[in-house]
Residue, then its C-alpha position, 0 to 999 in steps of 0.5 A: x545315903x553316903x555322899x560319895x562327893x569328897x570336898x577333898x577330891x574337888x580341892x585336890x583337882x583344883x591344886x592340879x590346875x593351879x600347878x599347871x596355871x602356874x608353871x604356864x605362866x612361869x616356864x619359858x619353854x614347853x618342855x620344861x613346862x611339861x615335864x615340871x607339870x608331869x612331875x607334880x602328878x606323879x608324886x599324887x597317891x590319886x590315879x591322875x593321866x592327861x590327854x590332849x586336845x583330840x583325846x589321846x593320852x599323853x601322860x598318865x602316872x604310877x598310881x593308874x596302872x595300880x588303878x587299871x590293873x595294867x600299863x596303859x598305852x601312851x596315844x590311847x583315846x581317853x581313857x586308861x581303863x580297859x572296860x568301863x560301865x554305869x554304875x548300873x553296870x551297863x556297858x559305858x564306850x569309851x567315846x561316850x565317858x567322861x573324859x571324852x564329854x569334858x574334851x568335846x565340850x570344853x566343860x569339867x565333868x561332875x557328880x558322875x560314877x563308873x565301874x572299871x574292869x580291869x583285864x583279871x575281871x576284877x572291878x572298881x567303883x569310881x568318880x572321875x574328875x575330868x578337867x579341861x587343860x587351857x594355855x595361856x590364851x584360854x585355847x582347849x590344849x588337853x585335859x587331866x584327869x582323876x580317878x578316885x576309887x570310892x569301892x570302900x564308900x560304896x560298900x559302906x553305903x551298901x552296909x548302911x542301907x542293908x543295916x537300915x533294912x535290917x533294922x526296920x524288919x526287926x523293930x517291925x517284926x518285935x513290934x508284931x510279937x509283942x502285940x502278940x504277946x499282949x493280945x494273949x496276955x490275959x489275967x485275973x487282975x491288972x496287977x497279975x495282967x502287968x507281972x505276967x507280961x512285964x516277964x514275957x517282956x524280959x524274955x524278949x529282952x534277953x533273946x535281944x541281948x543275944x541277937x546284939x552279941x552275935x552281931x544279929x546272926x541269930x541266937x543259940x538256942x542253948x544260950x536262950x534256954x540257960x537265960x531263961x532257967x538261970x534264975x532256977x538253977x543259982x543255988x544247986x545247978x542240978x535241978x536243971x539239965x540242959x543237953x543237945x546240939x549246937x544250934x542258932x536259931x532265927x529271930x522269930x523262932x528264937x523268940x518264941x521258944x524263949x516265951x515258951x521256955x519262960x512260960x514253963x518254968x513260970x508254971x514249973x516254979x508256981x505249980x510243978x517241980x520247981x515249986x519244990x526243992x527236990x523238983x528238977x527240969x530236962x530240956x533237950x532238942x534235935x533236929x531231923x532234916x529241916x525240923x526242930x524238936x525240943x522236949x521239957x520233962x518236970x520231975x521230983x515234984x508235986x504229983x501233978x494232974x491233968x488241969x480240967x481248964x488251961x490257963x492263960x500260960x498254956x493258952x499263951x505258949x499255945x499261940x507263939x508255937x501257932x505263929x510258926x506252924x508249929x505242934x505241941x504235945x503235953x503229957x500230965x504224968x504223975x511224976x511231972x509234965x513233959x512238954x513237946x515241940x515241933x517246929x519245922x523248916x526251921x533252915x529257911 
């Protein structure tokens, strides 16, 4: 949480009373006080007005009416807004604000926020800094107020909470994948267990990359499949073509495709038409309302057969599509695998 109390703040209402201390003290006619007093506060940037005694206002400076969004009326009771709220953003009377609780109880009002609205409906976060106004006599003669605008703090505070959030919801949902991951991990040897998951982790890596350059938005589902197929395509950039439209995909559905992309050029590289230098891969999607299909299709290598057994890949790419109630279809053609997938209400 933003501290929304400024040091500053406090030290600039303080300077405040230690004008008008000083010009009482030194004036030897009312006027002159007033007006060497008014002086002062009209040179603030900060929204500054007083009021006497009883609460009407007797002075209130440029930086208010930018700060109200209107001029206010000389003998209007306490306050210089037209509306005010709680910061909950009930209703806040007049009579019942901080300017009027410093006046009925002789005491500078603190910690406390508001909401203004001005007359165009627009409104502004606020701290106000109700101080009383005491003669020389210590008799209760008025009081000064500053209006601090603290809507950028707020926002800021807003951000910094929603980032909190955001980012406990995407280490707590990679957490989840990655136990996934490592659940559907299965190998004949640590060695293999340690190299098949330390690059289903480099997938998860890169898919992070991107969520980082686009500020978190999502990942384009175009950049996640040349990541994953870059390595493949460095000396003839024909064995892989990659066609379809611009589309940015959630953070769940961008991780599981880059596994499943990873996955099937593994395989490809070991057993399908990547293992061979004539062998070439096509990965095409679109989308029909609400759902994705996206298509790998192997050619130009080893005759390939249907396996009498899946292997822990497919078992893998299997499972990640599972978690997203999506479908799967594979087609063990001669010529090379063609791999199907479907993944729907990809908009919520």
């Amino acid at each position: 949480m933003l501290n929304l109390i400024d040091d500053s703040d406090e030290a600039e209402i303080e300077k405040i009373l230690a004008h008008h201390t000083a010009i009482n003290a030194d004036a030897n006619e009312t006027g002159s006080h007033e007006q060497q007093f008014r002086d002062v506060l009209q040179a603030l940037p900060a929204a500054v007005y007083t009021t006497d005694a009883e609460g009407r206002i007797t002075f209130f400076n440029e930086a208010c009416i930018e700060f109200a969004g209107r001029v206010p009326d000389i003998g209007d009771m306490w306050c210089v807004s037209w509306k005010l709220f709680r910061s909950d953003g009930t209703p806040l009377a007049h009579e019942e604000c901080p300017m009027a609780i410093t006046l009925r109880e002789n005491r500078p009002v603190r910690n406390v926020e508001a909401i203004a609205e001005r007359p165009d409906g627009s409104r502004i976060c606020f701290m106000p800094y109700p101080t009383p106004l005491r003669d020389a006599d210590g008799r209760l003669i008025g009081a000064v107020n500053m209006l601090v605008d603290t809507t950028m703090r707020k926002q800021a505070e807003e951000r910094m909470m929603r980032l909190a959030w955001e980012v406990d919801h995407r280490a707590n949902n990679l957490l989840a994948v990655i136990q996934a991951i490592l659940r559907l991990t299965k190998a004949d040897t640590a060695e293999e267990f340690q190299a098949v998951f330390q690059g289903r982790l480099s997938a998860l890596a890169n898919v992070q990359r991107l969520f980082s350059v686009s500020r978190w938005t999502g990942a384009n589902i175009r950049a996640i499949i040349e990541q994953e197929l870059k390595p493949y395509a460095v000396h003839d950039s024909k064995r892989v073509a990659i066609s379809g439209g611009d589309l940015r995909l959630t953070a769940t559905l961008a991780q599981a495709i880059a596994v499943s992309v990873h996955e099937l050029a593994t395989n490809a590289a070991k057993y399908g038409s990547l293992s061979s230098p004539s062998g070439k891969i096509a990965v095409s999607w679109r989308t029909d309302n609400a759902n994705l299909s996206l298509r790998w299709q192997e050619s130009g290598g080893p005759r390939v057969a249907e396996p009498t057994r899946s292997g822990f890949g497919v078992n893998a790419v299997n499972g990640v599509v599972r978690t997203l109630s999506g479908t799967i279809t594979r087609q063990w053609k001669p010529e090379g695998l063609i791999c199907e997938f479907c993944f729907p209400d990809i908009a919520a």
